[in-house]
N, C-alpha and C positions, 0 to 999 in steps of 0.2 A: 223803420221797424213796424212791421206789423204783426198784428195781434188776433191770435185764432177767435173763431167765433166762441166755441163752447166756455160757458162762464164767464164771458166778455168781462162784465163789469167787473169781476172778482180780478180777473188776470191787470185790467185798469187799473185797479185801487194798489194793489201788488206794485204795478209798476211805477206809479206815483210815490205811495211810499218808501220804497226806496229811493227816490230819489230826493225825496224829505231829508231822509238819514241820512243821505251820501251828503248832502248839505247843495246839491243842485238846484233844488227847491227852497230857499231861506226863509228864514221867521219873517214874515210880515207880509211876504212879497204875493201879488195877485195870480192869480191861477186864471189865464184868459183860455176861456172855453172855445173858444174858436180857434185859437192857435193849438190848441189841446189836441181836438180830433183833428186836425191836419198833419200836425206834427207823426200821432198812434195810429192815421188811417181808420178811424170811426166813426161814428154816427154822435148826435149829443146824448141820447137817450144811455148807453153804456157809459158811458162819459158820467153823466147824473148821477147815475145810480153809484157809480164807484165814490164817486164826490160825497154822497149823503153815508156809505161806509167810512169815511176817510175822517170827518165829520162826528162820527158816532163815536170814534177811535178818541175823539179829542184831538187828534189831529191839523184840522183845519176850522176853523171858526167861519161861517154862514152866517152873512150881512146882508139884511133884505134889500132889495131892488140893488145891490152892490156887488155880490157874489162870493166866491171864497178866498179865504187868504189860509197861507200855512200858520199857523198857532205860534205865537213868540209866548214860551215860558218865562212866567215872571216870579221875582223873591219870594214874593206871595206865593205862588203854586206851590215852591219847593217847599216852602214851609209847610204850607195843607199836606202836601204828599209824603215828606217823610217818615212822619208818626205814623200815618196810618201802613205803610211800606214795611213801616220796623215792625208793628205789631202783629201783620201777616208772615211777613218773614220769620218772625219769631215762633209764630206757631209752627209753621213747616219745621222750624228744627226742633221744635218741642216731639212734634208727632214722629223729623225721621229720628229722634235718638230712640224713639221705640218700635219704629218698622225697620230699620235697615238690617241687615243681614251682614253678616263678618267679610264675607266675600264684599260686598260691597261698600262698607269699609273702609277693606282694604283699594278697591280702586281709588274713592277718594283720598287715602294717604297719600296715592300717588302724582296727585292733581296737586296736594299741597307740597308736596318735595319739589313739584316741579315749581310752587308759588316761592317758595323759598330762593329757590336757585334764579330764579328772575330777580326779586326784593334785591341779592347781595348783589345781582349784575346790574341794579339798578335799568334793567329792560324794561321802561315804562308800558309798553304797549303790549309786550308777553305778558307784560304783568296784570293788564287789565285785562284779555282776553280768558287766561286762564280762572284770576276772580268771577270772571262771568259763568264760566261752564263750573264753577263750587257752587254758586250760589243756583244755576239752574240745577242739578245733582243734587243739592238739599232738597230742592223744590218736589222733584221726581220722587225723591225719598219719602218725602211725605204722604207722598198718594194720598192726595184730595184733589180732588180737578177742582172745586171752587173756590178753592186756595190760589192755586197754579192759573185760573182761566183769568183770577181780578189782578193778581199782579203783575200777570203779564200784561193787561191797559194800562195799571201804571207804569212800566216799564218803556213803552211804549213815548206815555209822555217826558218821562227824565231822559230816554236816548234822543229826543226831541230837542232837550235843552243843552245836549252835546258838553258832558261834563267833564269837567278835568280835577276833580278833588286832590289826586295824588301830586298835584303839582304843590299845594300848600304842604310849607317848611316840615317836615318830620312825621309826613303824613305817610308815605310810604310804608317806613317803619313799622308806624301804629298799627297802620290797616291788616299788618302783613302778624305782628303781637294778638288783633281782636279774633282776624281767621282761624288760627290756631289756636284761641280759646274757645272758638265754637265749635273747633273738631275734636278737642280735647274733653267737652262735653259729651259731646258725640260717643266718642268711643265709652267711654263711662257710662253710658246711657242715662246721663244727667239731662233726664228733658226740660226741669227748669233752669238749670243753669245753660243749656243749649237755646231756650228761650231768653234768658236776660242780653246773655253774650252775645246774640245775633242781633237782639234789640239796641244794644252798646253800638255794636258796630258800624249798625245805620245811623244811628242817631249822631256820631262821631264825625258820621259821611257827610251829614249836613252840617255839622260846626266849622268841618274842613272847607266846604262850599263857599260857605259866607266868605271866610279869610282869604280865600281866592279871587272873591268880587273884590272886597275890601280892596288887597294890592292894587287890582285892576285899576279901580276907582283913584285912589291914591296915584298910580302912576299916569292915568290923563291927567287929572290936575295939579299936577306938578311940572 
């Protein structure tokens, strides 16, 4: 594969990161710069620079005279990250139950009809894709970029830690009960209770978390 000149480093960091997320890149594992540019056909100099973007993302963690490794999110993070995740997301839905428009709305209705008809197909993976595109649609609804710009870094590091909350017991359910109370605010133009609801729903998202390590845990040592 090679990689056009213009914005080198930027189309780098692009292609690295995805392969973070794709999970081709694992938590922990060494990023050998020399295999790097032979692999991408480049020089170190783009290479670096993508690195200290990648780096800046939280992404990969920079260990002197040692090099980079891709970021293993830990209990800890999730914990720091939640609260503060619930309380930006809370605001975006505080601000979109007072900018959205009927029309728009109504598209979200239709994001949640479709959230529904996945929950009872129990389509776990429809069902996370379309969660994703509600919660960026609140996001947009809000119109704030510096709402939208920081929780997009942290989103960044939780698709990092590659999460599976819906798999804990009766969480599907829930998750699919909190959505619809934040849309249900929504339309009422309950900016506070579209802010509590949103805040619920994350904060649930990491109760769910935990109890999915927990199994985990429990099932090695057993």
């Amino acid at each position: 594969m090679r990689l056009v000149p213009n914005s080198l480093h930027d189309e780098v960091a692009a292609t690295l990161r995805e392969q973070i997320f794709a999970g081709a890149l694992v938590p922990g594992s060494f990023l050998d710069e020399a295999a790097l540019c032979e692999r991408l056909s480049i020089s170190r100099t783009p290479l670096r620079e993508a690195l200290k973007v990648l780096t800046a993302e939280g992404l990969l963690r920079h260990e002197p005279r040692r090099g980079c490794f891709v970021r293993e999110v830990t209990e800890r993070d999730l914990d720091e990250i939640f609260p503060v995740i619930a309380l930006l997301e809370g605001r975006c839905a505080y601000e979109a139950a007072r900018n959205a428009s009927d029309a728009e709305l109504s598209e979200l209705d239709v994001l949640h009809e479709r959230l529904v008809r996945h929950a009872k197909a129990r389509r776990i993976n429809d069902y996370y894709a379309t969660n994703h595109l509600i919660h960026e649609a609140i996001i947009q609804l809000a119109d704030n970029k510096w709402l939208a710009q920081v929780i997009g870094d942290l989103r960044k590091i939780l698709k990092l830690a590659r999460l599976q909350q819906l798999h804990a017991p009766g969480r599907l359910e829930q998750s699919l009960s909190e959505h619809l109370a934040v849309f249900a605010a929504l339309k009422a133009r309950d900016s506070e209770g579209a802010d509590a609801a949103m805040r619920t729903h994350l904060t649930r998202q990491r109760e769910a978390l935990r109890e999915v390590a927990r199994q985990q845990k429990s099932r090695v040592m057993s």
